[in-house]
Structures are given as C-alpha cells and as structure tokens.
C-alpha positions as CSV (number, residue, x, y, z in Angstrom):
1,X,88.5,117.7,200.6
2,X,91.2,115.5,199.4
3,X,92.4,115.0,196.0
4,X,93.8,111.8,194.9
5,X,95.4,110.8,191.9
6,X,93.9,107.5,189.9
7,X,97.0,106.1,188.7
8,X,95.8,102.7,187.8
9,X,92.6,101.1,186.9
10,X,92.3,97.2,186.1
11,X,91.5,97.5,182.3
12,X,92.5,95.5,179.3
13,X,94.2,92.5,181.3
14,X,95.4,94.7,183.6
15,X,98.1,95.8,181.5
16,X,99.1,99.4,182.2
17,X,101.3,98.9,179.3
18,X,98.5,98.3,176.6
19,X,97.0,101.7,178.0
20,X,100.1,103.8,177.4
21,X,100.8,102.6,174.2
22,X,97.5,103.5,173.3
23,X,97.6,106.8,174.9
24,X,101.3,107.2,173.0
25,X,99.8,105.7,169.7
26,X,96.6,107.9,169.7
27,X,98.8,110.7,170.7
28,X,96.7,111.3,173.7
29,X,100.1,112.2,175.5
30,X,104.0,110.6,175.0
31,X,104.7,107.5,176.6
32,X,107.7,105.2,176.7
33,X,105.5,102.7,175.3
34,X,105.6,103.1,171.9
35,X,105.5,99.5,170.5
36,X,103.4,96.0,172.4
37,X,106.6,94.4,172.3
38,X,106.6,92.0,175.6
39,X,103.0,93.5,176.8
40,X,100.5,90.5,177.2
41,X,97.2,91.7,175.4
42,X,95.6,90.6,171.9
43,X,95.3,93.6,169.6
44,X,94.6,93.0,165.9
45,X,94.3,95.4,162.8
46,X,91.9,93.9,160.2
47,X,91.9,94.8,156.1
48,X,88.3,94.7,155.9
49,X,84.9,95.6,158.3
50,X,83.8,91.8,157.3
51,X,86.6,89.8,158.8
52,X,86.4,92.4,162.0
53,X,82.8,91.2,162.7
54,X,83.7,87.2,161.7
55,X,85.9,87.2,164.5
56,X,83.5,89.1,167.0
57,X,80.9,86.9,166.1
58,X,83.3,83.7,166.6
59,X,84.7,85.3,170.6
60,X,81.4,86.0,171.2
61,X,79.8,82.0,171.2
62,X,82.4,81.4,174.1
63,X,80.2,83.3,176.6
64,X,78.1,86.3,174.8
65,X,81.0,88.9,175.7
66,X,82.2,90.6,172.3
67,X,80.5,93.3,170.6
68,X,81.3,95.8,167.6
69,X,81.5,99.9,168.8
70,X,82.6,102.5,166.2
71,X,83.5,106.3,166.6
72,X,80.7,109.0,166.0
73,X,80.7,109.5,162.3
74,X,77.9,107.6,160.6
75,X,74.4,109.2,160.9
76,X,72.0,107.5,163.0
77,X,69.6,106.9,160.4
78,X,67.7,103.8,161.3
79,X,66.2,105.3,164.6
80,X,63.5,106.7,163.0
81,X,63.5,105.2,159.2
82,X,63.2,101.4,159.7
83,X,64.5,99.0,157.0
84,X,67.6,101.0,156.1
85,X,71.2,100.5,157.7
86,X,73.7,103.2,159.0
87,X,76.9,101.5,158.2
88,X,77.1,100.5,154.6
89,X,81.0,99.1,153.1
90,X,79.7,97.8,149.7
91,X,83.1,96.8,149.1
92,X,83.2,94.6,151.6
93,X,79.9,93.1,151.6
94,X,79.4,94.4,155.3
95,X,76.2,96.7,156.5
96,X,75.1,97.1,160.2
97,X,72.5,99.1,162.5
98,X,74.2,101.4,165.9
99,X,72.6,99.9,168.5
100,X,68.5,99.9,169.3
101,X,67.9,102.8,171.4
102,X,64.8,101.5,173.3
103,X,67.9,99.0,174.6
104,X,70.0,101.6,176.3
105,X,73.6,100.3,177.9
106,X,71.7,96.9,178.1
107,X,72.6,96.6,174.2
108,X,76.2,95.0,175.1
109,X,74.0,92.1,177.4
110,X,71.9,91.2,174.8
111,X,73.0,88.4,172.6
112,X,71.3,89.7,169.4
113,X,73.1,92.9,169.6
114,X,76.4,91.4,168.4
115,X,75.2,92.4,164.9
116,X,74.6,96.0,166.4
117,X,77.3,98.5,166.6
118,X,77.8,100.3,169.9
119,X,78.8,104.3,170.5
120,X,80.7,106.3,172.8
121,X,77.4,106.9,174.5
122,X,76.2,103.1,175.0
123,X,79.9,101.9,176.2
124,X,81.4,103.8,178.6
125,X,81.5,102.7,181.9
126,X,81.0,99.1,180.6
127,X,83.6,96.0,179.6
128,X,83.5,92.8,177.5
129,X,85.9,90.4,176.5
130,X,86.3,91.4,173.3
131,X,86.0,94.5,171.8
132,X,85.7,95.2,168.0
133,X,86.5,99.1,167.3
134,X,85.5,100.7,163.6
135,X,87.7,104.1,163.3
136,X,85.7,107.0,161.9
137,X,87.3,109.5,159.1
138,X,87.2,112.1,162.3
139,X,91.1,110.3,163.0
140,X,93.4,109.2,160.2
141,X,96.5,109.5,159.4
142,X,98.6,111.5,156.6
143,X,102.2,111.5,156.4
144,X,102.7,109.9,159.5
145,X,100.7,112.3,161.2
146,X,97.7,112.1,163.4
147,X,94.9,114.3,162.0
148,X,91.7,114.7,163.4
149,X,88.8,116.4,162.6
150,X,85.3,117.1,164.5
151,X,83.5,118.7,161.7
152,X,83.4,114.3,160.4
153,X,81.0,113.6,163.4
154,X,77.6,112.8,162.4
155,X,75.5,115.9,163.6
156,X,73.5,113.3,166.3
157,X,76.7,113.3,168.3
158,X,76.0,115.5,171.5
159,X,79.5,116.0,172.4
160,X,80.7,118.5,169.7
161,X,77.4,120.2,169.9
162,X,78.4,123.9,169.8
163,X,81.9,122.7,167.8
164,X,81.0,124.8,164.4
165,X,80.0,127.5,166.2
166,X,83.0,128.3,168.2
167,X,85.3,127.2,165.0
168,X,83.7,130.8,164.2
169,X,84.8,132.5,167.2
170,X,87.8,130.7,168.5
171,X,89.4,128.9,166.1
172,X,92.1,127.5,168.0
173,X,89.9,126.4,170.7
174,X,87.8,124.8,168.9
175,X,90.1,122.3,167.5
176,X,92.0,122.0,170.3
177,X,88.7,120.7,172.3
178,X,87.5,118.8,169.5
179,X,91.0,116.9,169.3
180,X,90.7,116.1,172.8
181,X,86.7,114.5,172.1
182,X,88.0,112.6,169.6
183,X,91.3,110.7,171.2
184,X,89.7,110.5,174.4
185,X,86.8,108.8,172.5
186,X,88.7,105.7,170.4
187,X,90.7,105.4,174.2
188,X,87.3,104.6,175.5
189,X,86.6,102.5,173.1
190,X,89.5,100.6,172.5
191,X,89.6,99.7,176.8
192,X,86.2,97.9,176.4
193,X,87.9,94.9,175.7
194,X,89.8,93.2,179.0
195,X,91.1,90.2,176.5
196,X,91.5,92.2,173.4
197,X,91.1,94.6,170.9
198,X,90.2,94.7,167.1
199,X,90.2,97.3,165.0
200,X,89.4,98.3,161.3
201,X,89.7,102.0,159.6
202,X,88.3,102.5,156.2
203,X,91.6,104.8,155.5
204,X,94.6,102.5,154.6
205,X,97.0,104.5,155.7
206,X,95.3,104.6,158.8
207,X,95.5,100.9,158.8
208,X,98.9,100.7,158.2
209,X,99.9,103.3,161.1
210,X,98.5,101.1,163.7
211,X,99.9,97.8,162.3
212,X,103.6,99.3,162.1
213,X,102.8,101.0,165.8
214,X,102.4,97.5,167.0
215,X,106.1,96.6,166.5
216,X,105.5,93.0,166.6
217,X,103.6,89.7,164.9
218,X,100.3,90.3,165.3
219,X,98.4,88.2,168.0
220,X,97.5,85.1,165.7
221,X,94.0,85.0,164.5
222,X,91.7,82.3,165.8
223,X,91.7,78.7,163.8
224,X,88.2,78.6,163.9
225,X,87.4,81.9,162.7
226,X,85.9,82.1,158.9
227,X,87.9,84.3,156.7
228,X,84.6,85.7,155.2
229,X,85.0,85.6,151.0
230,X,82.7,88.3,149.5
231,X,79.7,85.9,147.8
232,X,77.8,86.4,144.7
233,X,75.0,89.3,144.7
234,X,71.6,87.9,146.4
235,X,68.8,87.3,143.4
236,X,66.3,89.0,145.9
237,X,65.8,92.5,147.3
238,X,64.9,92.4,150.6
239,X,61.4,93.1,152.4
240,X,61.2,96.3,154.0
241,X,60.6,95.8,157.7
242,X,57.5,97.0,158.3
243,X,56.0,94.2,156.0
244,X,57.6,91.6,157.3
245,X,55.9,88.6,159.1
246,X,58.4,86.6,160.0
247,X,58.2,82.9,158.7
248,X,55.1,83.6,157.1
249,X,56.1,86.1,154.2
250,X,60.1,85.9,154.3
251,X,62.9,84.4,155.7
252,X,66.4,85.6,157.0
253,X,69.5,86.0,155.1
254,X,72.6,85.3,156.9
255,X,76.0,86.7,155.7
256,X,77.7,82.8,156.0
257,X,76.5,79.5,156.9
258,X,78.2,79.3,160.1
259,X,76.2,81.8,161.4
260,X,72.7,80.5,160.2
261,X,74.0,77.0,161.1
262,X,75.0,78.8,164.4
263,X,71.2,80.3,165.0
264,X,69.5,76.9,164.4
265,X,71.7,74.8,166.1
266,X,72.7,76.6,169.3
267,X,71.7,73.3,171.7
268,X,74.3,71.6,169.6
269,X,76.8,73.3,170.2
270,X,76.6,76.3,172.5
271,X,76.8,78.6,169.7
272,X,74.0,80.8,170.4
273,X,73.0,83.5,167.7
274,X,69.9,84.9,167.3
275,X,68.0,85.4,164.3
276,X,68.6,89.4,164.6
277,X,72.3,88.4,163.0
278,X,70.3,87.9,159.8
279,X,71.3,90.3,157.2
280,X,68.1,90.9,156.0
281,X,64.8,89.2,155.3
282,X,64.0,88.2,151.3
283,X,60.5,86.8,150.4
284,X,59.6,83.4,150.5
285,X,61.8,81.8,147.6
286,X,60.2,78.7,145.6
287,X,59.6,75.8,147.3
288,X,59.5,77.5,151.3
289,X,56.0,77.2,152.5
290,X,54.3,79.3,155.0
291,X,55.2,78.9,158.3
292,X,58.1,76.7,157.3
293,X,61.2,77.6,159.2
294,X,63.6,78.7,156.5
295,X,66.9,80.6,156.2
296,X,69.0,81.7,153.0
297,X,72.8,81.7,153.7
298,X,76.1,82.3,151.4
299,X,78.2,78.9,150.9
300,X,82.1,79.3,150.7
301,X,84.0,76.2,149.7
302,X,84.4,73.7,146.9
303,X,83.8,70.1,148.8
304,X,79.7,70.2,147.5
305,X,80.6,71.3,144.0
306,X,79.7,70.9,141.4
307,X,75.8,71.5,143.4
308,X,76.9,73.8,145.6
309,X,79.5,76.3,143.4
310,X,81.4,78.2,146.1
311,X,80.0,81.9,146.8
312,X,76.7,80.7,146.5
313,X,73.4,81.3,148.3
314,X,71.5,78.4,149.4
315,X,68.1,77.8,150.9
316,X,67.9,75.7,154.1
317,X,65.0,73.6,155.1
318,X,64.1,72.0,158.6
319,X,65.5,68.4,159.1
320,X,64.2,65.7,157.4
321,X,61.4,64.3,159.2
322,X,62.3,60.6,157.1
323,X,64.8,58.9,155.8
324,X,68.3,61.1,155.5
325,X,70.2,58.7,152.9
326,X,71.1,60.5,150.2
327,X,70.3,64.5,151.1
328,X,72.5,67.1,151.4
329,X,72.3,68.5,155.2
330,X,74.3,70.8,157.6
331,X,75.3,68.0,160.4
332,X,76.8,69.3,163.9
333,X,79.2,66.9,165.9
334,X,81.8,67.6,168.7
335,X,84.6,65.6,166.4
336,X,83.7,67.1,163.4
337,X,86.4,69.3,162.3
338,X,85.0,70.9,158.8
339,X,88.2,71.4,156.2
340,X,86.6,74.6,155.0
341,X,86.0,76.4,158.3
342,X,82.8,75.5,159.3
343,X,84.6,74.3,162.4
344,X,82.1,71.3,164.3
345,X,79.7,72.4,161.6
346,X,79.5,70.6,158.0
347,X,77.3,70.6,154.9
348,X,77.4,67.1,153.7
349,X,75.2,64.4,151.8
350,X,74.7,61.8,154.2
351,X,75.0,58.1,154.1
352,X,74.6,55.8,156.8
353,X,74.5,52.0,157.5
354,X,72.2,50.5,160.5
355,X,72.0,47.2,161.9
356,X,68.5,46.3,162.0
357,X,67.6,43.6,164.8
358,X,65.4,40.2,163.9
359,X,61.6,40.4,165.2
360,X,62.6,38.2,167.8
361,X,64.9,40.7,169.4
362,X,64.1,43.6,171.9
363,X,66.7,45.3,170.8
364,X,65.9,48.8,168.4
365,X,67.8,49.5,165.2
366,X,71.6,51.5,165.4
367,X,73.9,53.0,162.9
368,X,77.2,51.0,162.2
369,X,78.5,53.7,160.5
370,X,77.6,57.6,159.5
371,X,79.4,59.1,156.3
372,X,78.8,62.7,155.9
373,X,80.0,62.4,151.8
374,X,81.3,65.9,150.1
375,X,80.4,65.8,146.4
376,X,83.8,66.9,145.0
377,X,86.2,63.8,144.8
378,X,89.2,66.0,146.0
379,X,87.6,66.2,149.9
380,X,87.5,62.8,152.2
381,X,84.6,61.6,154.1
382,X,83.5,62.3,157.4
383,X,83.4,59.4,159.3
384,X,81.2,59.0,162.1
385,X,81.6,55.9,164.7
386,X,78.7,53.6,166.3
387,X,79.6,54.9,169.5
388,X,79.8,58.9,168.3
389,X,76.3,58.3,166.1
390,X,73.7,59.6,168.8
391,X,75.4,62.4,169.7
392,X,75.2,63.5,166.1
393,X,73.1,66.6,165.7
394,X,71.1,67.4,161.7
395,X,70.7,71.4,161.7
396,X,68.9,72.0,158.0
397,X,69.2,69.9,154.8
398,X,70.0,71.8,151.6
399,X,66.6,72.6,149.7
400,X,68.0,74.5,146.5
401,X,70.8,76.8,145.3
402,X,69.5,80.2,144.3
C-alpha cells in the first residue's frame, strides 16, 4: 500500500489561495492567508437572504449553474407536510423549501431547483458556478471568536446523530467532533462554487466577521442584478398544495417581476425559470378566467405611477391577441436596457406607428416606430427602430393592480 498526500484539488478557480483563507477564516486550521487580498475569486457577504437569492437567480440564467445550499439547522419540515416552507426570514420577505428528496444529487441539474435550497448531503462531491451559502446559528461569531455549536442542527441531520449522547459521557469529545462536522461542513459548502461564493448569516456579527476577513472591496455586485425592495403584504393567502390545479383554480406568485417576466419569456431571452420559482399559488383573483395563463408578481419602481405605485402586486395576462396601442405590457428586447432593473425586460404602455401599404401594393403593413411610454413624466421613452421592431418580443400585459 502506498499513501499519498492530496495537496491540491482544482476547486474554486483553482485558487489554492481562496481555500486557505477559508480554511484560516473558518478556523479549520492557521494559514498565511488570512485576507483575499490579490487572490482571483468572487466572494460576497450579503445583508439580507433576499438579495443572496436575486443574485443566484440572475448567475444562474447564464447557463443553469448557481444554486442556494445552507448548513444543517432548519428542520426538514416540508418532506412530509406539503404547503409549508422550511426556511422562513419574515423580515426579509424570503421563504424557501431544502431540496425535493425524490430528486436526489440531481437537485443541482434541475433548473427549477434554483428556488430549492441544497444540504451537505445533496452537494458534496458536486460543483456549480456559483454557489449561494446560508450560515446556520450552529457557527457564529462572539467577540471575535468562532463559536460553534452541534446541539443547533436540526435533529434530521445524520451526522451528529449520537452527538447528545456522548455530550453526556465525554464532554470534551463531543464538542471537539462536533466542531470538526460543523467547519468541515460550511468548507464543503463554500467550494461548490468554481467562480464564486455568496454568503448570508442571520447573525450580524457573523456578517461582519466575514466582511472584515476579506480585507479588501468586495467583488462588485452584478449591474443587472435586482436589489430586491421588500413589497407590500399579498391581499391573498395562498392555496395549500394539495388543492391546487394549476391554471385552473390559482395562479403563481412570483417574489419580482423579473422573475415572472423571466418564466414566460424564456425564448426571448434565454432566461429560463420555471414556474417552481413561484412563491406560492393564490386563487384565481377577479378578472383571471379558468385556464387563463396568469401570474401575480411585486412591481418595484416609479416609471408606471401613479397606476402602478411602486411595491405593488400586479396581475399579468397573456398578450394581447389585438391591437396593443394604449395597454400597459411587459415588452422584451435585446437593446432594451430597463432604468429600474428590469435589465432587457420593461413594463411599459405601448404606442406604435405603422405604415400601412395602398391595396395596390404586395407589400404587408410595418411599424415606423415602437414607443414603450412609462406613465410618470420623470422617465424617457423607449424607443424602438423600424429595423429592431420584429425582434421585439410582448411577455404579459398588465390586467390590474391588486
């Protein structure tokens, strides 16, 4: 037999670096590495669970490679009561499921499962681009000191199994192992990523720790990523799931209108969410027939006020099957760039001028111009050129504001 030593593996970017700071910062064991200064990998510490999962959501339309994995202290409730949600951060308008367990490690393939949350037991052994890392209370920090506790795992998690019971016996032993599950568990985690890493703790001060232990400018966050704003409370409560029929009794709930725009436009523009992203499903509001394929999502801006007051929720309709002039409509186009983040995106009323040939002439009506009009005064139009007008994609026009 011959023992060999695994010094290096190709993990985040291939930067050894990354991995010893973490090891130093997780106090795994001392390093020389105890800022990111010069050491070429994106790592981000976000103030809220919402903004963590906007900007997994946003890396993941590049090529389905982002997901959301947190450490082992939230009960794993929803696996045999459906409807209800194991992560729940009222404060910061965020809830999510851990991941279906009929999926198995195929969870981080599927593109729906971006609004799962993965567990040391789905994501070892397995890499996306970008990983998205929720710290449990089983590791803060007090004082400037690394404190970690195994009794905070939910009582599902197999790997302390045994852990209360040898706290009885041995003490010593039994925190000592437990501190080992723990650090050796947000390492795993936090090497999913081989382009980056985000992370969110609900413990400031463990926030804080890991923002001051990166010793430089944070990586900068992505232009087209939606800082999300906490909307106004939903006027529905939503169907449980098991009388649900989808499209028939309710409709999906989306947590921002770039992600609904996102699930009903995907051949527009690549980005490709599935209707599992939906917060939750509400009953059919007034005025949704059905079959009729609705959504409700939360607007976040001022350019369609005074309509459209900013935090609201909105019901969205198929496209117009007439005439357009006049209606208010979520319009996709590669040069739009929306001034309130909806990036290609853009809820607009739309105006448009054609040039409509004589009856003599072969030749079928055009648009001379498309104006995608916001209501307030204090936003410009959206021009559209002749040449740029058939590329120009309607998502969902604007039924009513709830």
């Amino acid at each position: 037999m011959h023992e060999l030593e695994l010094a290096s593996q190709f993990r985040c970017n291939g930067s050894d670096g990354y991995l010893a700071w973490l090891d130093n910062t997780l106090g795994v064991r001392p390093t020389a590495n105890p800022t990111l200064e010069g050491i070429d990998y994106e790592f981000r510490v976000y103030d809220s669970p919402q903004d963590l999962r906007t900007e997994i959501v946003a890396r993941n339309a590049e090529r389905n490679r982002a997901r959301i994995v947190a450490g082992y202290c939230w009960k794993w409730i929803s696996k045999n009561q459906k409807g209800v949600w194991d992560f729940e951060f009222p404060d910061s308008n965020f809830r999510a499921k851990w991941n279906l367990s009929t999926d198995g490690n195929l969870w981080i393939l599927k593109p729906e499962s971006v609004s799962e949350i993965g567990c040391i037991h789905t994501c070892q052994g397995l890499e996306v681009d970008y990983v998205g890392v929720i710290l449990g209370s089983d590791f803060i920090i007090r004082d400037g000191e690394i404190v970690t506790d195994a009794a905070k795992r939910a009582s599902s998690d197999k790997s302390v199994s045994g852990y209360k019971k040898l706290l009885k016996s041995n003490p010593a032993e039994a925190k000592k192992r437990g501190d080992e599950i723990i650090k050796n568990t947000y390492r795993t985690l936090m090497t999913r990523g081989q382009r980056g890493c985000f992370i969110w703790s609900p413990d400031p001060e463990t926030r804080e720790y890991f923002k001051a232990a990166i010793g430089r400018e944070q990586s900068p966050a992505r232009a087209d990523v939606v800082k999300v704003i906490k909307p106004k409370p939903l006027p529905f409560d939503p169907l449980p799931e098991h009388e649900r029929e989808f499209f028939v009794n309710c409709i999906p709930v989306f947590p921002e209108l770039r992600v609904a725009a996102g699930s009903w436009g995907e051949e527009c523009s690549g980005f490709s969410q599935s209707l599992e992203a939906a917060d939750f499903w509400i009953p059919l509001p007034k005025g949704v027939r059905s079959g009729q394929r609705a959504f409700v999502a939360s607007i976040h801006g001022h350019s369609m006020e005074p309509l459209v007051p900013d935090g609201s929720w909105c019901v969205f309709g198929p496209p117009p099957e007439g005439t357009r002039q006049g209606k208010s409509l979520i319009v996709w186009h590669a040069s739009i760039k929306d001034p309130e983040g909806l990036g290609q995106y853009t809820l607009k009323r739309w105006r448009s001028n054609k040039h409509v040939p004589s009856d003599e002439s072969h030749e079928t009506w055009e648009h001379t111009e498309i104006l995608l009009e916001p209501l307030n005064s204090a936003y410009d139009d959206i021009r559209i050129s002749p040449e740029e007008a058939d590329s120009v994609k309607v998502v969902a026009e604007l039924m009513r504001v709830l």
